[in-house]
C-alpha positions in Angstrom: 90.8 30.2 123.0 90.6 31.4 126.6 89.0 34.5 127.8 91.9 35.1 129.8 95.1 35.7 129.3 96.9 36.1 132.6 99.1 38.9 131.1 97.4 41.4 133.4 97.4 39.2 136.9 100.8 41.6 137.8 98.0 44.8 137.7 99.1 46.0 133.9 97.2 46.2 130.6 98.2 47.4 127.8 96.4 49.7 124.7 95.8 49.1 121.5 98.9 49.7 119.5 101.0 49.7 122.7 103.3 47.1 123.9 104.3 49.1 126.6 102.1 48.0 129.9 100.7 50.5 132.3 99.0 50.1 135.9 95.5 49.5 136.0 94.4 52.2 138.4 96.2 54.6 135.7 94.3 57.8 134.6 94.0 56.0 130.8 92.5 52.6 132.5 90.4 54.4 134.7 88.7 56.8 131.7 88.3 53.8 129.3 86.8 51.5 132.5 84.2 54.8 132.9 83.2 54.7 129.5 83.0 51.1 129.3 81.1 51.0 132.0 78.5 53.7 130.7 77.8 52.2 127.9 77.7 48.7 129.6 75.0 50.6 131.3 73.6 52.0 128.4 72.6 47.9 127.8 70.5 47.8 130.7 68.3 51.0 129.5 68.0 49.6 125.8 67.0 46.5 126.9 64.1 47.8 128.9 63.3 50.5 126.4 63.3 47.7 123.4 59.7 46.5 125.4 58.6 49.9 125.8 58.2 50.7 121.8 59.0 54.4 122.7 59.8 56.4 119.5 61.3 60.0 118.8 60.0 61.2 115.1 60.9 58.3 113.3 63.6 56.5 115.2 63.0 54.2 118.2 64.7 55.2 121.2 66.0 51.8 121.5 68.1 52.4 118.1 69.1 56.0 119.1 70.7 54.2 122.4 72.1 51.3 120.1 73.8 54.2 118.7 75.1 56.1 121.2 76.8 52.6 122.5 78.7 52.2 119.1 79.5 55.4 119.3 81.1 54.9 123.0 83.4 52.1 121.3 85.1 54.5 119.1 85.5 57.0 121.9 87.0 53.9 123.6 89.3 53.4 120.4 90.5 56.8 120.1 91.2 56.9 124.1 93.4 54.0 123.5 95.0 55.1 120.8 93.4 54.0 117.2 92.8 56.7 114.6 89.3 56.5 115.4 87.5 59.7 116.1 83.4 60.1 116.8 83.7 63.7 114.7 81.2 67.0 114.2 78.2 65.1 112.7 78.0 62.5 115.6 77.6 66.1 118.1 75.3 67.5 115.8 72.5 64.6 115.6 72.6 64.0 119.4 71.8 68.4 119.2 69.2 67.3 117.0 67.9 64.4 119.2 67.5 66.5 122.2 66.4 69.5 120.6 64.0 66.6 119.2 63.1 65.6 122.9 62.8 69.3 124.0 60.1 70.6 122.1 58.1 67.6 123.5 58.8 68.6 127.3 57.8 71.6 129.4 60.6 73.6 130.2 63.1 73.3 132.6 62.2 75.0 135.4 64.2 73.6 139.0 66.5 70.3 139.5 64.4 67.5 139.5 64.5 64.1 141.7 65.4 61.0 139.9 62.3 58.9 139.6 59.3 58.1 138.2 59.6 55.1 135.9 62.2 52.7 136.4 63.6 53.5 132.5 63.7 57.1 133.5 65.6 56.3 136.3 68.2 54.1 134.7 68.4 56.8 132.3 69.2 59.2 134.6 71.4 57.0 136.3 73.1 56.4 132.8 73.6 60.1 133.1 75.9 60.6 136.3 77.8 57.7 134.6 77.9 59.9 131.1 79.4 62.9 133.9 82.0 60.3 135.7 83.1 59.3 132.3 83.6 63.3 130.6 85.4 63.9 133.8 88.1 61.0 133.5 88.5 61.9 129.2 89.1 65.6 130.5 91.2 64.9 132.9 93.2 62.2 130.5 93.1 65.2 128.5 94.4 67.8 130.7 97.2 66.0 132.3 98.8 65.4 128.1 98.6 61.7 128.4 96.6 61.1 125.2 95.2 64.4 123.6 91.2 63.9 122.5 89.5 65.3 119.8 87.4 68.3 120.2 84.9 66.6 119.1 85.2 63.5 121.4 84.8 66.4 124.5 81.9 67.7 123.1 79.9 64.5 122.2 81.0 63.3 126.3 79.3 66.5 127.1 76.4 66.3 125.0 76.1 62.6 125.8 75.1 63.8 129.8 72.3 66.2 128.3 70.9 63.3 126.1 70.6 61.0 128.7 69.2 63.5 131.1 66.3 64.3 128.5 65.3 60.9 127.2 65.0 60.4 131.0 62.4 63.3 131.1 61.0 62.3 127.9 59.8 58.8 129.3 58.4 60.0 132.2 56.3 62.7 130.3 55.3 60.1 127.8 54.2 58.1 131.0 52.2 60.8 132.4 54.6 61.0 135.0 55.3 64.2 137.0 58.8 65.8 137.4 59.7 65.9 141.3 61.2 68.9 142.2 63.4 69.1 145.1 61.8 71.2 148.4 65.3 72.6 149.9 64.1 72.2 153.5 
């Protein structure tokens, strides 16, 4: 079998349970190609975090990113179409994980500059991705072409606060000082 199947060389795909095609560049393509490319991201940083051994309670960070990837494929699904949906609980335990990851930080005090270790950076990097991602669902959303759970919205938005503290959580863990930005 082929990994292509020059179906889509016209600029059309199709979604699952769809036979109807639809452009590329259209605001369905362009949310799922967001998230896909998050949580291809999302690789990158468990990779790296795998040789770090970094834990949070019980769970290695590396399995709470694992995770939050399979959870981006069923986001994926229900975008497309499948009655998949990531639900309550999945919102709840990433509350609990950085809720987890708070009481381990200093507060948030200022905006800080992305830095420090290179996983802390990808993570925060993983984050604007998270953001470019919610904003193509909402807008898929908005404009009626596929309606998304409530859930789904609030797990994207969660998703960006995650990523943003396991990004301070490795640098603390590192010793590693937040940056804050001068404004000059």
């Amino acid at each position: 079998m082929a990994l292509y199947t020059t179906k889509g060389d016209d600029g059309t795909t199709t979604t699952f349970g769809c036979d109807q095609r639809m452009s590329k560049s259209s605001d369905i393509t362009e949310a799922l190609g967001a998230l896909d490319e998050t949580n291809s991201f999302l690789g990158m940083c468990k990779v790296i975090v795998a040789d770090s051994n970094l834990t949070l309670g019980t769970k290695s960070v590396r399995d709470i990113v694992h995770e939050v990837q399979s959870d981006m494929f069923t986001i994926q699904a229900e975008l497309a179409g499948a009655d998949k949906r990531v639900g309550e609980q999945k919102v709840k335990l990433l509350e609990r994980i950085i809720a987890e990851v708070e009481e381990t930080l200093p507060p948030i005090r200022s905006f800080f500059i992305s830095g420090g270790t290179e996983l802390a950076s990808r993570f925060d990097f993983a984050r604007t991705l998270a953001r470019r991602a919610e904003r193509r669902v909402v807008g898929v959303n908005d404009e009626g072409v596929q309606n998304v759970d409530k859930y789904t919205l609030a797990y994207l938005n969660r998703l960006s606060s995650l990523l943003y503290a396991l990004a301070r959580y490795v640098n603390h863990r590192y010793g590693i000082a937040e940056d804050t930005p001068d404004y000059k």
